[in-house]
N, C-alpha and C positions, 0 to 999 in steps of 0.2 A: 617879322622881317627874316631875312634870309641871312644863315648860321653854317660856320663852318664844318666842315663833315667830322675834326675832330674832337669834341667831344663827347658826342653819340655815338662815337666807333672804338674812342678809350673806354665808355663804360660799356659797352658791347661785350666786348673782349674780354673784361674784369668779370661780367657777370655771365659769361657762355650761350650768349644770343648773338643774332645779325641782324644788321640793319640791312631790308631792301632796298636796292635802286636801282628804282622804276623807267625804264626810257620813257619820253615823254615822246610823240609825234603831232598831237595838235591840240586844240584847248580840252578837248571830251577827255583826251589821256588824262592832262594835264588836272584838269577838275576832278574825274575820278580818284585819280590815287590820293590826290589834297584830302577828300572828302573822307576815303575808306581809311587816311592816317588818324584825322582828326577823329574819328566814329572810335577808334581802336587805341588809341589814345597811343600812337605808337610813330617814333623819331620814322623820319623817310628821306631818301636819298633821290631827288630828280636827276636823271641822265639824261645827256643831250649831246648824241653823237655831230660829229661833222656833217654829213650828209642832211640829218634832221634839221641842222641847225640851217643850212640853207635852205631846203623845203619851210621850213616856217620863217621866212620871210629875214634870216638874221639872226645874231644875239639879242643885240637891242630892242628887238620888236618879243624875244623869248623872257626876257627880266622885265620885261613892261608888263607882260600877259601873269606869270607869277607872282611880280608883287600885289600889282592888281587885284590878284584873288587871292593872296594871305589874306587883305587887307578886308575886301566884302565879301569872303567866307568866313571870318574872323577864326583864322587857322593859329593855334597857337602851340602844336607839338613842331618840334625842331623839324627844320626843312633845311635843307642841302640842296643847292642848286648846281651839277656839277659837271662838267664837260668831260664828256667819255669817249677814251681813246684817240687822245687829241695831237696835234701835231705841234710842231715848236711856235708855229707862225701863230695857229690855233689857238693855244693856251694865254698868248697875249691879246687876243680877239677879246677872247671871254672874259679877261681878267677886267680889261679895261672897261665892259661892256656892263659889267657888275653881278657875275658869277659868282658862287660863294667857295665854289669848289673847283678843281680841273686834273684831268689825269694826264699826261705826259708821256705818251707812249713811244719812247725813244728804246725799241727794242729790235728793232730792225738795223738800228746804229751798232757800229764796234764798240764796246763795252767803256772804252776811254773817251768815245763823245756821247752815248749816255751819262755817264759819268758826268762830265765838263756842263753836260744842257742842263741837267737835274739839278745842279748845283745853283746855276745861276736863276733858275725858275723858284727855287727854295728859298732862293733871297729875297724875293720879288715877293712870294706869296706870306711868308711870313713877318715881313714889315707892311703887308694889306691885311693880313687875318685870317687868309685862305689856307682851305688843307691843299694839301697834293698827293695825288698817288701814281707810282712809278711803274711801270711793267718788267719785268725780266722774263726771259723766255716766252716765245709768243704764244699765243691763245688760236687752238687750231681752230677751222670752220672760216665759215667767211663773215665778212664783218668790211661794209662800204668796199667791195671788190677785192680786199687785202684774204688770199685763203692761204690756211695754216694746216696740220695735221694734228696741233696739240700734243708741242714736245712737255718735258718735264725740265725746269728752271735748271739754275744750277746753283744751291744752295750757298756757295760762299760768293757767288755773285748777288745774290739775295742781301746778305749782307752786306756786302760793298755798298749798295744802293741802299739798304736801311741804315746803315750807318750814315748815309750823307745830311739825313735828319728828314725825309718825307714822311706823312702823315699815317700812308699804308701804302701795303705794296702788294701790286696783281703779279702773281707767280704762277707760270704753267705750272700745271699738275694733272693734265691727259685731259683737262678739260675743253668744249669746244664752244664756240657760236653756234645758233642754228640749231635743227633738229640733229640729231644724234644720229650716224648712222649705226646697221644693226651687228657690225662686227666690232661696238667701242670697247676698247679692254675696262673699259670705268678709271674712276680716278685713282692717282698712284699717294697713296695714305704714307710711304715711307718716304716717300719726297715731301711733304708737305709737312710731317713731324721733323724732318732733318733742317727743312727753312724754318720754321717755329725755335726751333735748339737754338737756331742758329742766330734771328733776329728778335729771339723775348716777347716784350709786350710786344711789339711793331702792331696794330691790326691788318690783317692778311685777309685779301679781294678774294672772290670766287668769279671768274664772268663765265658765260654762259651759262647759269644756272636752271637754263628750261630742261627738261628733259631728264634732269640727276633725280634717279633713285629718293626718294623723302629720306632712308635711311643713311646713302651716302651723304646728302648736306647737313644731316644730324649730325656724323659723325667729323666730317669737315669742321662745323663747328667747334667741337671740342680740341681739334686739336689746331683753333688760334683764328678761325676764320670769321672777319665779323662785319666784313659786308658782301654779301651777293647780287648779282646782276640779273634783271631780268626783262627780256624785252619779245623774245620769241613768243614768249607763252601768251602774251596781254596782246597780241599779233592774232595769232588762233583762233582764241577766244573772241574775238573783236569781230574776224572776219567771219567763225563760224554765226555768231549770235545774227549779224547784219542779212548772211548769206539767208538763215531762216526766215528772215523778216518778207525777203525779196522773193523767195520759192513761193510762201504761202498768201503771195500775191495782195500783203498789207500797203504796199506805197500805193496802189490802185482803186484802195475803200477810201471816199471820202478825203479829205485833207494829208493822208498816209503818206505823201510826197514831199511832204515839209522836212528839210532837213532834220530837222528836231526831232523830229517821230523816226525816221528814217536810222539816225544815230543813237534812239535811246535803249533798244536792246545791245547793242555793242557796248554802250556805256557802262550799263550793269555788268556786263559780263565782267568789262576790264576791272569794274569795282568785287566783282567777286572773286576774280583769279588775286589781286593782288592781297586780297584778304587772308583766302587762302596759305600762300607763301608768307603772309607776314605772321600766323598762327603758325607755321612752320619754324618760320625762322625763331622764333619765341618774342619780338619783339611787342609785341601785344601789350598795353599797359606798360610797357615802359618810356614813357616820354615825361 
């Protein structure tokens, strides 16, 4: 069954790994990364932006598809099921819908109705069981038409918001959505240790983790970061693996046109990128 994201994110933290979460966009995501957690014996985080969550049909129709396959893929490492970058309206969608998780992205608010919304969503998720994770300073690139440049938080608002009692908290730190462009200065490590000082244990988001350097998210790690996002990169790989399938004219042989065939190089791929990242992340064997 489906578990809240915090306790796989307090031992994260405790022990200098990250949990991945994986966006999900339709069942092949969805199976894959189930499959490559359970293979790797390792906790995982499903994301499910707004946009996704209407393209698949719903919350309802997304908790149905999930629990369905913990149950006949007899998936038993920690799974988080968790609404990414969500709106106020949003977060009550999900909650009701039976999400285990939701982030609360009140970061385009004045900081007093961040405050005020956070507050009352923390009430809400913590008398259900649910974690929450809060945004401060936005996350540049683009992300469901919303584009940013990837400022850097501001450390005693970080607090403000980790003190309100949320589970984790995504803080700019020049990090972006999307591919990376080629002038990114990289991420800023003195903002990111100054919100660490500043919120303690808190576990501390990375989003847009396609594209960062292996050695920046190693280092990111250490100083507080214990879950990463990643949806660009399983996008790539998905499109590129499918694209091969179509150039070397396999839907055309024989049965080749079956959906099933059609999506099962893109499938490995998503299972192999997410494998990838999750050996990165260190979470491997810890579930």
């Amino acid at each position: 069954m489906l578990v809240s994201a915090k306790e796989m994110l307090t031992k994260a933290k405790a022990g200098k790994y990250a949990v991945g979460q994986f966006n999900i966009n339709n069942l092949e995501w969805t199976k894959a990364i189930l499959l490559t957690a359970q293979e790797l014996n390792s906790p995982v985080i499903l994301g499910v932006s707004e946009g996704a969550g209407k393209y698949m049909a719903g919350y309802k129709t997304i908790v149905g598809m999930v629990n369905g396959m913990l149950e006949e893929l007899k998936i038993t490492v920690p799974v988080a099921l968790h609404l990414d970058h969500g709106s106020y309206e949003g977060c009550y969608k999900c909650i009701e819908a039976g999400f285990s998780s939701v982030m609360f992205d009140g970061s385009h608010y004045p900081i007093e109705e961040n405050v005020a919304k956070t507050t009352e969503l923390i009430g809400v998720c913590n008398e259900k069981g649910l974690s929450l994770e809060a945004e401060v300073g936005s996350i540049g690139g683009e992300e469901d038409g919303v584009v940013g440049m990837g400022e850097c938080a501001d450390p005693a608002e970080c607090k403000m918001i980790a003190d309100l009692g949320v589970t984790m908290l995504a803080a700019g730190i020049g990090n972006i959505h999307g591919k990376y462009p080629a002038n990114w200065q990289g991420l800023s490590f003195d903002t990111l240790d100054a919100i660490q000082q500043k919120t303690g244990d808190m576990p501390l988001v990375l989003h847009g983790g396609t594209g960062i350097p292996a050695e920046m998210i190693q280092k990111a790690i250490s100083l507080g970061v214990a879950k990463i996002n990643v949806n660009t990169e399983c996008q790539l790989s998905f499109a590129a693996a499918t694209r091969k399938y179509i150039e070397e004219g396999k839907d055309l042989q024989g049965k080749g046109f079956d959906p099933r065939k059609v999506l099962a190089p893109g499938f490995e791929a998503i299972k192999a990128t997410v494998k990838e990242k999750m050996e990165l992340f260190g979470s491997v064997g810890k579930a």
